[in-house]
KEKEVO-202414 format. One record per residue (C-alpha): residue in one letter; x, y negated, z negated. Coordinates in steps of 0.25 Angstrom, whole numbers, plus 5000, padded with zeros to 4 digits. Example, Ala and Ser with C-alpha at 12.3 -4.5 7.8 and 13.67 -1.06 7.14 Angstrom:
// residues 2
a504950184969
s505550044971
END
This chain:
// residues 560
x511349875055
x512749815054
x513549855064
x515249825065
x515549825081
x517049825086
x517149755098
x518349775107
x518249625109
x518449595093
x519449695089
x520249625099
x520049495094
x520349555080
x521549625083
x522249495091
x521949425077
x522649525070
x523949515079
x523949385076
x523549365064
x524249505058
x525649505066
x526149645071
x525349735062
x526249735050
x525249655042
x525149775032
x526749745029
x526349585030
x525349605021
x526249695008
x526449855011
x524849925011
x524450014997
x523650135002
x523550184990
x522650114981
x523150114965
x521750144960
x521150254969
x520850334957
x521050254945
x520350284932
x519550164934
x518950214949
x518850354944
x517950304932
x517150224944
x516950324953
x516350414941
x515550324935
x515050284950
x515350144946
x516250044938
x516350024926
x516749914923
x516349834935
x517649794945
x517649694956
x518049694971
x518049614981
x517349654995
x516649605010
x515249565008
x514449515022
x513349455022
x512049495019
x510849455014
x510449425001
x509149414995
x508349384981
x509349294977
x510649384980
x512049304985
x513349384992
x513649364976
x512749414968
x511549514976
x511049654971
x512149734978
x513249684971
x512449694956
x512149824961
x513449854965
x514049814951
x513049894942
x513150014951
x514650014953
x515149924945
x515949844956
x515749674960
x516249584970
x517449484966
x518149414979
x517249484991
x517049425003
x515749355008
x516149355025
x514949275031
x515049365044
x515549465049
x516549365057
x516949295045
x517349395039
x518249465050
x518949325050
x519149335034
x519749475036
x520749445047
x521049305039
x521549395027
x522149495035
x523149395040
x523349325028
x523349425018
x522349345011
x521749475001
x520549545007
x519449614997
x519549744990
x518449795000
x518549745013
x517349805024
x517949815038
x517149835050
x517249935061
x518349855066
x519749915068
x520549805072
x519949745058
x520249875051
x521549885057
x521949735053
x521449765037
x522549885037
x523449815042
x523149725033
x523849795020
x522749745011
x521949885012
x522150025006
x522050165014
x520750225008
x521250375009
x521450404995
x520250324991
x519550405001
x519650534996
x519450504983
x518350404983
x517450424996
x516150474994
x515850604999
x514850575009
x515950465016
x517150565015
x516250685022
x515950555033
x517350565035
x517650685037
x516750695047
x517250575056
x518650555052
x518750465065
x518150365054
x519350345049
x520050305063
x519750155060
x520350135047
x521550235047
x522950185049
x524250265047
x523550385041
x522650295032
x521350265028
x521050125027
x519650105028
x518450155018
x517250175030
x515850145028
x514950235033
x513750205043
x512750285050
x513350395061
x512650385075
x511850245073
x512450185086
x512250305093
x511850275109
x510550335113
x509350275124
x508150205120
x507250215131
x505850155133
x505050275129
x503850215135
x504350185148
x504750335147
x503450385143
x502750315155
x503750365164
x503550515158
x505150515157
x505950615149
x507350595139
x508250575150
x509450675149
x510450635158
x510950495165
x510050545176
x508850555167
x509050415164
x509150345176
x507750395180
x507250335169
x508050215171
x507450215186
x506050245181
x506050125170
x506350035181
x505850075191
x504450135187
x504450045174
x503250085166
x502949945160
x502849895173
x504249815174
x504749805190
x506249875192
x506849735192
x506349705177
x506849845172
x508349865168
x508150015162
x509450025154
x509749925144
x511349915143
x512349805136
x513649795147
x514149665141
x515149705131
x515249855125
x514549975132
x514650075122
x514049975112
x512749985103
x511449955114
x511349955129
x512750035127
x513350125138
x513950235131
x513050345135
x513150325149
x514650335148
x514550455137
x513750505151
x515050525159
x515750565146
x516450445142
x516150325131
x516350185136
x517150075128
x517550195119
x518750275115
x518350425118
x519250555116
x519450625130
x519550755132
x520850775125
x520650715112
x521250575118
x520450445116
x520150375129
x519450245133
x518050285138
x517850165147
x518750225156
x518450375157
x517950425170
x516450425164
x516450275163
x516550265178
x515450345180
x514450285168
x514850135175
x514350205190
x513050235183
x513050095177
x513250045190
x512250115195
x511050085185
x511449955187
x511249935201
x509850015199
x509549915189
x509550005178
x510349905171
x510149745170
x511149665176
x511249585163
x511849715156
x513149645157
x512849515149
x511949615139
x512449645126
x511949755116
x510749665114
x510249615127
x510449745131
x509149785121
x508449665127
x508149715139
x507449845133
x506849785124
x506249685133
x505649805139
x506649795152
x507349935149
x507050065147
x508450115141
x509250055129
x510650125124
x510550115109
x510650165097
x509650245086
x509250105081
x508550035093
x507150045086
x507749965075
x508149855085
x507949825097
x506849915100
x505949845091
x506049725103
x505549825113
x504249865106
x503949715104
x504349655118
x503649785125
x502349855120
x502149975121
x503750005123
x504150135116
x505650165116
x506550295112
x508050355109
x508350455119
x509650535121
x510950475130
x510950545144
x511850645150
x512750615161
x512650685175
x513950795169
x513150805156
x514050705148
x513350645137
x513850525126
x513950425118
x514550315110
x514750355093
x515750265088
x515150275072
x515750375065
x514950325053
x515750195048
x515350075050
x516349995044
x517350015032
x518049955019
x519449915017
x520149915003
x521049824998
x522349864994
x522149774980
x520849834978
x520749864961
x519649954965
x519850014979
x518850134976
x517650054973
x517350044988
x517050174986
x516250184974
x515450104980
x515350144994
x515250294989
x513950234981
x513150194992
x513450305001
x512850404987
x511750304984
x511450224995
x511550295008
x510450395006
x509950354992
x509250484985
x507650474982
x507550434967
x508850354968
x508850194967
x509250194980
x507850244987
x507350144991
x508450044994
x509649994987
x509049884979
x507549844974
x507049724980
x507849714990
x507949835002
x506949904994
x505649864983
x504449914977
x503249864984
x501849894980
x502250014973
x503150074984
x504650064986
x504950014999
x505949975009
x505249885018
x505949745019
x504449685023
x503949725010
x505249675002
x505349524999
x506649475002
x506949625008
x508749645010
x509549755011
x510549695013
x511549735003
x512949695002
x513649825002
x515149835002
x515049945012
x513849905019
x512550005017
x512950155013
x512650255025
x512750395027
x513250425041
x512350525046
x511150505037
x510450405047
x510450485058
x509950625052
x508850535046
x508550485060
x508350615064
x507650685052
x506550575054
x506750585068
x506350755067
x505250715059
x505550745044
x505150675033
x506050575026
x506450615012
x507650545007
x507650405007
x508550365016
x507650455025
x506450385021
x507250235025
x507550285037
x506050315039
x505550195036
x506550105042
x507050175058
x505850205069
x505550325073
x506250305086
x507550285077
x507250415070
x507350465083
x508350395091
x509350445080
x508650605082
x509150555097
x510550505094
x510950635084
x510350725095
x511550675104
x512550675093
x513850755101
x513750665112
x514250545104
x515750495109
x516450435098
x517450295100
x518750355095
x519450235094
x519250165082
x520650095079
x521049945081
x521349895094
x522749945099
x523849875104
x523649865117
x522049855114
x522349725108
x523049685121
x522049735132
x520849785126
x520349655130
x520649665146
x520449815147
x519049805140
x518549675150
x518949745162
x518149855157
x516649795155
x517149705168
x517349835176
x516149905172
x515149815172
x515649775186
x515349915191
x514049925183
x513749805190
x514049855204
x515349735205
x516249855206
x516350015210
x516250125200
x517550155204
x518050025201
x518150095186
x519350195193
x520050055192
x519650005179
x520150125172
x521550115180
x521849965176
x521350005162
x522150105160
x523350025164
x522949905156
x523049955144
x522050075142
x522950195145
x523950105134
x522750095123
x522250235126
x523650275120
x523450185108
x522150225107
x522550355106
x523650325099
x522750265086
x521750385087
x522850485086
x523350405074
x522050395066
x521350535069
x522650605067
x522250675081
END
């Protein structure tokens, strides 16, 4: 599963680059005046592609390619995606760009951008604003609206409709920039995976609040059912090195137990954005922090533990509880059935707080990344031919259709022994790894009402359903049955724009001070009420200035 990560750290790096490299702002004017309005959307030429589903005949383009892995002779040149691609829809590559990572090709983009060195047709962007911001900036890209309206497929406009605050990221000035790519809704979602054996042994019931969980956390330690003395038992598996609210080990629920989101923009009760790191709740989640740790709920080592290590310690058998999301079975939970026999584990719902406050992070509103269009495009509305093919075909391909089983014979899917079949142990020189330009086609919601159709019992029918079946554990099907039980309480991260100006300039500071203040009170080094403090110099330093801004964006992107 690729995921694209913003980093406070990164966008700050990215945004000094493009004070540097881009001047004041006014690269657009730099750069020639910007064309949003694209000479072909609707030319003869697009309105006989779109009717025909292909064209006819074939044009060329120019897009991002990363690097995948190819198979049966295939090169980044010549492979069964890009034959398919021009029999299917009459499109081919001519000038794309083959990054070799995902660094590289970062450094190509913010190269060009200050040059003005002429960027493909079709340029991917991931979740990145500053990035985003910069390739507006840049004059080399047309707002989509028009082209939008008149070439989305169905499925995505509905999508957007539904979350307009997808657009918050890629609107400037009233415009859309950016075509989104869609991915699945909820996948990140926090839930706990507890050691169902430990509970079994114990005769433990679904803890319901914060309460609820700190027996348990006492009872795996101190009554530890595979024998392990307290000193060897660090209940609650937790990353505090960098990000809290992050993807494993993370701490959102515990904050969503006192009504705030850490690390996170949040609206208040007025409808006004505001940092959840410093609402009153977070001095009340570091207490109970503070007091797990000197229990020795927690390791010591939290601190130095990423997401990663964080997952050592439970599957080493060492901790009862891991935060994470749907798809622990697939990975690391796979460790802890190997490392201990007999462990059993399962998702279980996040805990109320002691007023009955419940939440957690949801910072996908089912995009992943998104596509750029050059302003010289011949063929801006091809993206969308093709985009609108997969999510027709692809995404939850019909029974009978070519698509059943896979996207292409002999390579994610074969017939073996009679029998068509997925399973890349059966498969020589097994790949699905295709180059898509707009990475696989997914339908937002679809894997999680799968999850839990599987999860109730019913029988799989389609065949995506059938996919699902085969591939996720039964403790996926229903960890996702879990996650969509506790769909309301999710708090979603309203800011989405690039850094602003006085981010750039003291994001930095204000951030260190954070994680030094709180992991000094989880670690006992300072007072809970030394956040009272934190939260004065904060607001002084910056904050109160970069809520404004932050606010100030939010009102000019959601028109609210």
């Amino acid at each position: 599963m690729i995921k694209f990560k913003t980093w406070w750290s990164l966008l700050m790096v990215i945004a000094l680059i493009t004070i540097t490299a881009c001047g004041s702002g006014d690269t657009a004017s730099d750069n020639g005046s910007k064309d949003d309005t694209p000479a072909t959307v609707g030319s003869a030429e697009a309105e006989a592609a779109f009717a025909k589903g292909k064209y006819d005949p074939p044009i060329e383009f120019s897009s991002v390619l990363m690097p995948k892995k190819y198979v049966q002779g295939d090169t980044k040149e010549n492979n069964v995606h890009d034959r398919w691609m021009l029999e299917t829809l009459g499109m081919k590559h001519k000038d794309t760009w083959y990054p070799a990572n995902d660094d590289q090709y970062r450094q190509k983009l913010q190269l060009a951008i200050a040059s003005g060195e002429k960027l493909p047709d079709f340029v991917s962007v991931p979740t990145n604003a500053v990035l985003t911001n910069q390739l507006i900036d840049s004059g080399q890209f047309i707002a989509i609206d028009e082209l939008f309206d008149k070439y989305a497929s169905q499925t995505l406009k509905d999508h957007a409709a539904a979350h307009p605050e997808l657009w918050y990221p890629f609107t400037k000035d009233g415009k859309k920039y950016n075509m989104p790519i869609m991915e699945y809704t909820d996948n990140d979602d926090t839930l706990l995976w507890l050691r169902e054996d430990w509970m079994e042994k114990l005769n433990l019931e679904a803890p319901k609040t914060i309460a609820d969980l700190e027996n348990i956390m006492d009872k795996f330690k101190n009554e530890n059912p595979d024998g392990l003395s307290p000193d060897k038992v660090f209940p609650l598996a937790i990353s505090l090195k960098n990000n809290t609210n992050t993807w494993m080990g993370q701490l959102d629920w515990l904050f969503g137990a006192y009504g705030t989101i850490e690390e996170q923009w949040n609206k208040d009760a007025n409808g006004n954005l505001e940092y959840g790191s410093v609402n009153p709740g977070a001095k009340q989640a570091l207490a109970k922090l503070a007091e797990w740790m000197n229990k020795g709920y927690i390791h010591a080592d939290s601190a130095l533990w990423d997401e990663g290590k964080s997952a050592e310690s439970w599957t080493a058998g060492k901790a009862g509880i891991l935060p994470g999301a749907n798809w622990v079975p697939d990975w690391p939970a796979p460790d802890l059935l190997k490392n201990v026999p007999g462990s059993k584990y399962k998702a279980y719902p996040v805990p109320a707080g002691p007023d009955g406050k419940i939440g957690t992070k949801w910072q996908n509103s089912g995009v992943n990344a998104s596509i750029m269009i050059n302003k010289d495009a011949k063929h801006p509305e091809a993206i969308f031919l093709y985009y609108n093919y997969l999510l027709d075909n692809l995404a939850n391909p019909a029974a009978g259709s070519e698509y059943e089983y896979g996207f292409a014979k002999g390579y994610d899917w074969d017939i073996i022994d009679g029998q068509p079949t997925s399973d890349k142990e059966k498969i020589k020189d097994f790949s699905n790894e295709f180059p898509f330009l707009t990475g696989p086609a997914r339908i937002p919601d679809l894997y999680m009402k799968t999850l839990v159709k599987l999860a109730n019992g019913e029988k799989p029918e389609t065949p995506y359903e059938k996919q699902m079946a085969e591939f996720r554990k039964p403790e996926n099907w229903y960890a996702g049955k879990v996650v969509m039980s506790q769909i309301d309480i999710r708090k979603q991260n309203y800011f989405t724009g690039a850094a602003t100006p006085t981010m750039v300039s003291k994001w930095n500071l204000l951030r260190q001070s954070e994680m030094e203040t709180f992991n000094k009170i989880i670690y006992g080094q300072l007072p809970v009420d030394a956040f009272d403090q934190f939260v004065a110099n904060w607001k002084s330093n910056g904050g109160d200035q970069i809520t404004q801004e932050v606010n100030e964006w939010f009102k000019s992107v959601s028109g609210k």
